[in-house]
C-alpha positions as CSV (number, residue, x, y, z in Angstrom):
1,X,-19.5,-18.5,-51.4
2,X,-22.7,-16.9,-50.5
3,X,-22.8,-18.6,-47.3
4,X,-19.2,-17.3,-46.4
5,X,-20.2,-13.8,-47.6
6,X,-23.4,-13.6,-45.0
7,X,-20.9,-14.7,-42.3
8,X,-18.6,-12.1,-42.9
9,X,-21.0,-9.3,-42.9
10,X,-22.8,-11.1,-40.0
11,X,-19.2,-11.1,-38.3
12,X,-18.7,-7.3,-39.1
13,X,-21.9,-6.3,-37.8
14,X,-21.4,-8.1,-34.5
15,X,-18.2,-6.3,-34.0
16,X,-19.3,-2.9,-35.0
17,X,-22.5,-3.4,-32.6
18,X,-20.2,-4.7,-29.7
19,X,-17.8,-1.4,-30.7
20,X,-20.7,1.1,-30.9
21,X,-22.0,-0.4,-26.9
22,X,-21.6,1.7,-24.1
23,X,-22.2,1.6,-20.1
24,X,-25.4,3.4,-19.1
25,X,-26.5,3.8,-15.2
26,X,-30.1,4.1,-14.5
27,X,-31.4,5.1,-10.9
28,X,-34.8,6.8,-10.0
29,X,-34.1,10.8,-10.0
30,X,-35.8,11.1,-6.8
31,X,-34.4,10.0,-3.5
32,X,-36.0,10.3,-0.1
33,X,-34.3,10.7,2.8
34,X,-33.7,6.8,4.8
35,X,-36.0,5.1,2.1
36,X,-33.4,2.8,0.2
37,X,-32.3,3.6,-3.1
38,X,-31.4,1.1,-6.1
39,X,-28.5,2.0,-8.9
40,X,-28.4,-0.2,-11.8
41,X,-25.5,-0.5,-14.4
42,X,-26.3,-1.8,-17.7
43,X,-24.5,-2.2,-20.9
44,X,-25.6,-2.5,-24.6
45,X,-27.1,0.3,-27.2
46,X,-30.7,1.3,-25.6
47,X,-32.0,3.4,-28.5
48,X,-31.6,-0.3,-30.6
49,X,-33.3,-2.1,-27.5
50,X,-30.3,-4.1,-27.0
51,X,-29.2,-4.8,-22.9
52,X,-26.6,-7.4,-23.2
53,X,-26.7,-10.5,-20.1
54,X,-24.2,-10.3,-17.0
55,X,-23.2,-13.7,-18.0
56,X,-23.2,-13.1,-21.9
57,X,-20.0,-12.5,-23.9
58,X,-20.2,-8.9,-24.3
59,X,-20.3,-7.6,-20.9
60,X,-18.0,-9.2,-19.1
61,X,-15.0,-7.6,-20.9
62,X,-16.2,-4.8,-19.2
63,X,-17.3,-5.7,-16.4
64,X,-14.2,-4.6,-14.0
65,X,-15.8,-1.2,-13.2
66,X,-16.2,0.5,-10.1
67,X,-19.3,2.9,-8.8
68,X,-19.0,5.8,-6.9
69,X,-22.0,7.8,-5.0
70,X,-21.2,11.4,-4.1
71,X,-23.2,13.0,-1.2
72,X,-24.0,16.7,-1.0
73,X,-21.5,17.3,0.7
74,X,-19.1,16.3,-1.4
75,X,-18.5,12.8,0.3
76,X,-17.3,10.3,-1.9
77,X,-18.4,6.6,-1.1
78,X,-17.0,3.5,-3.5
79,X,-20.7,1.4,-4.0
80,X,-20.9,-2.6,-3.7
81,X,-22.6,-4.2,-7.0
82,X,-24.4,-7.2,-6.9
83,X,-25.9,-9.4,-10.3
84,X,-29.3,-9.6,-11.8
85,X,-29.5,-11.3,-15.3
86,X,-29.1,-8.1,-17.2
87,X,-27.9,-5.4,-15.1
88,X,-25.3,-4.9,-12.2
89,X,-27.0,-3.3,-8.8
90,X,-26.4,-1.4,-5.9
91,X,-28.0,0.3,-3.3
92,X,-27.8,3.2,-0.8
93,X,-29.5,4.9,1.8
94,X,-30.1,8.9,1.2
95,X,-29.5,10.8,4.7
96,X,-29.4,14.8,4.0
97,X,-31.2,16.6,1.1
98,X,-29.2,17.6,-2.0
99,X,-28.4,16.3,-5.2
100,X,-26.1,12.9,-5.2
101,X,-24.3,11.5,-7.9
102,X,-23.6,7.9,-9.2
103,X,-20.2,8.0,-11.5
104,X,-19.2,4.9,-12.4
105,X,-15.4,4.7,-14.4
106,X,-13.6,2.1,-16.3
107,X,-10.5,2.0,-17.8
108,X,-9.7,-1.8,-17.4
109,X,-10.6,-3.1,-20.8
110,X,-8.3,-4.6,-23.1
111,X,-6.5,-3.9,-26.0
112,X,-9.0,-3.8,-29.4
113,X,-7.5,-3.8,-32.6
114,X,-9.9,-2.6,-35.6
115,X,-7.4,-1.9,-38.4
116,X,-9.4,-4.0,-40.5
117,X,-12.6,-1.8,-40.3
118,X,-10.0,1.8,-40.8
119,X,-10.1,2.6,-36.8
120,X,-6.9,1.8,-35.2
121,X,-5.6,0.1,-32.2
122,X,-7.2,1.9,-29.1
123,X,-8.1,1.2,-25.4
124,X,-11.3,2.3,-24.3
125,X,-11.9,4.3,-21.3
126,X,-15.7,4.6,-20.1
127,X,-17.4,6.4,-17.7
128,X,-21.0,7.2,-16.9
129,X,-23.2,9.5,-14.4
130,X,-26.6,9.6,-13.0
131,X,-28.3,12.6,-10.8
132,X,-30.3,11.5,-7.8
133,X,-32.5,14.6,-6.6
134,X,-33.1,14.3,-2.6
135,X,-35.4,17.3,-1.6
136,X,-34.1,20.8,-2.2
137,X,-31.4,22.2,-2.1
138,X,-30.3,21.4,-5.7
139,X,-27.2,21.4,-7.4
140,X,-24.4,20.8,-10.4
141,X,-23.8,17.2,-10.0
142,X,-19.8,16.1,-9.0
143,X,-17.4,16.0,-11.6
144,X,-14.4,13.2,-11.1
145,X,-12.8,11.6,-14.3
146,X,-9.6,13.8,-14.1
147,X,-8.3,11.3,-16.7
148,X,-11.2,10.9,-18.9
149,X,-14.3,12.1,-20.2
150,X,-17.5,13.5,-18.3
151,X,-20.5,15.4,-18.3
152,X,-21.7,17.4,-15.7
153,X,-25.3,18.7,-15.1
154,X,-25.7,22.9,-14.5
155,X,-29.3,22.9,-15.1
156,X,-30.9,25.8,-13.6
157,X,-34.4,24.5,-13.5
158,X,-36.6,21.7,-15.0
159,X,-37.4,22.6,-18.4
160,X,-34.2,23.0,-19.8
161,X,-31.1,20.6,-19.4
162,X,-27.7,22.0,-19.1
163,X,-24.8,20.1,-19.6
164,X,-20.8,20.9,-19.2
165,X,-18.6,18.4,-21.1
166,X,-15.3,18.4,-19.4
167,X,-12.2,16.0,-20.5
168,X,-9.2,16.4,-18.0
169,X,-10.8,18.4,-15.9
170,X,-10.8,21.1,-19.0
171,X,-14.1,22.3,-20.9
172,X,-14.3,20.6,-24.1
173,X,-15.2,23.0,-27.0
174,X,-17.2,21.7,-30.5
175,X,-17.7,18.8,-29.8
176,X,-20.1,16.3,-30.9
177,X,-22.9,14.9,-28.4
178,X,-25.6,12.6,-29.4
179,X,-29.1,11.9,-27.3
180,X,-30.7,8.4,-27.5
181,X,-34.1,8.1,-27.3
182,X,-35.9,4.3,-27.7
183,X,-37.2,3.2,-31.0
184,X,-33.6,4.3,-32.8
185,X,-34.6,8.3,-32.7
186,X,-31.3,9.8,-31.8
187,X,-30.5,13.9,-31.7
188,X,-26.9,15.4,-32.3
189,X,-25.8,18.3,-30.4
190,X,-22.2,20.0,-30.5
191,X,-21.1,21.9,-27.3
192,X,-19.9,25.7,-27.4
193,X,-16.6,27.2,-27.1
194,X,-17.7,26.8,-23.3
195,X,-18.2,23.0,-23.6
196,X,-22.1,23.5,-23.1
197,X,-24.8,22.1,-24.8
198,X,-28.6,22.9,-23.6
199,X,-32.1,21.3,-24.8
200,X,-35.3,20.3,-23.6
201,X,-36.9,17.1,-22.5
202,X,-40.3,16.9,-25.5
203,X,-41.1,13.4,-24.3
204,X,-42.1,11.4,-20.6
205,X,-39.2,9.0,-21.6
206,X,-35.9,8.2,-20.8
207,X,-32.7,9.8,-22.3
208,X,-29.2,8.6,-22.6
209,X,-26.7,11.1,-23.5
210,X,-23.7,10.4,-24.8
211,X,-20.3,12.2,-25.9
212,X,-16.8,10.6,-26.3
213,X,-13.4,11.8,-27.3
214,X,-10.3,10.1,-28.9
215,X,-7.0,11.2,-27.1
216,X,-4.2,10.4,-29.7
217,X,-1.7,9.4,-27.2
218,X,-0.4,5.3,-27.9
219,X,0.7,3.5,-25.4
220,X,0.6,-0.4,-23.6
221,X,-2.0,-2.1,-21.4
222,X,-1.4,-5.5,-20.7
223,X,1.7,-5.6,-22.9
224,X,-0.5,-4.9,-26.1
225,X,0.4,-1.5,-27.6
226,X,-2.3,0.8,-28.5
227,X,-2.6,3.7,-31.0
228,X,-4.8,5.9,-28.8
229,X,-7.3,5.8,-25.8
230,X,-11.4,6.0,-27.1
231,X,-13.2,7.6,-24.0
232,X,-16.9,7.8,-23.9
233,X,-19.0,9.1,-21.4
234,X,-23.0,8.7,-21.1
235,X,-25.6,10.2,-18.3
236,X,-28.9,9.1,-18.1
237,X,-31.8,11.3,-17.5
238,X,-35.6,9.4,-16.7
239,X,-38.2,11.5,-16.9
240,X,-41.2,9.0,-16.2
């Protein structure tokens, strides 16, 4: 009896850790101009140290994204991924000065039915962003999830982050964004009637900022119905 007990709760944890995952880009923030750039996707919980393997059973299920680079001039170019062990990369070559941005979206992911744990029947829908910084000339980075979830950077200098959350294109008032940090030290933050939140960067370390949003609207994806659509969001910001 015992031994069944430990393997549902080690069951339950597995699928609450694999729920609570998200898709994270990381790039370098600083670009120059014809010196090749590298974009990585990775998925997993990076506060808890976990980065889950290209070839592992988590992240294939969703693995059918696509990545997008914005130019400063508003040109939007699809990106080609390759494999490493624990990430998915890309690469570019920065040709004017201006801010770029890396969106990556995914909506492909199947059906997940967590009645048992008092959540619902959903489909996920994630998205993520990253700011590459070429020169001067800087700016708000692109927004382009018109059917989902994003967060758009409006800094106005270096030593404080300001972020819009937008879902549909439409500010997205009170609501709740957290900010991961390593070594399971996380901040909550809720936006404004605006759909702002602003903070500082304390620490030389990386950030992961995420926000997400359940749209109570069922519907079917690959003939399984669904209660509502779970969108999450995340933008990285490296400071070292």
């Amino acid at each position: 009896m015992k031994k069944i007990i430990l393997s549902i709760c080690s069951t339950f944890l597995i699928t609450a850790s694999s729920f609570a995952h998200y898709l994270w880009i990381e790039t370098n923030p600083n670009g120059i101009i014809n010196q090749e750039q590298e974009i990585r996707v990775y998925y997993g919980e990076y506060t808890y140290g976990v980065i889950e393997e290209i070839t592992g059973e988590a992240f294939p299920k969703v693995s059918d994204f696509t990545l997008f680079l914005v130019d400063p001039s508003g040109k939007k170019i699809q990106l080609k991924t390759s494999t490493e062990s624990t990430y998915y990369k890309a690469n570019f070559i920065p040709s004017i000065n201006g801010t770029y941005t890396v969106l990556l979206n995914n909506d492909k992911i199947d059906v997940i039915d967590f009645t048992q744990y008092d959540f619902g029947i959903f489909k996920t829908h994630y998205h993520s962003v990253a700011k590459i910084q070429v020169g001067d000339n800087q700016s708000e980075t692109a927004s382009l999830n018109k059917n989902g979830i994003t967060v758009k950077d409006i800094s106005e200098n270096t030593n404080e982050i300001k972020l819009l959350v937008l879902f549909k294109n439409e500010v997205l008032p009170k609501n709740e964004v957290k900010i991961y940090v390593s070594d399971l030290w996380s901040k909550t933050l809720e936006t404004n009637e605006n759909g702002i939140i602003s903070f500082k960067l304390p620490w030389n370390t990386k950030y992961i900022i995420e926000t997400t949003h359940k749209e109570e609207v069922p519907g079917i994806y690959k003939n399984e119905n669904y209660q509502f659509i779970w969108h999450c969001v995340t933008y990285t910001i490296p400071t070292n």
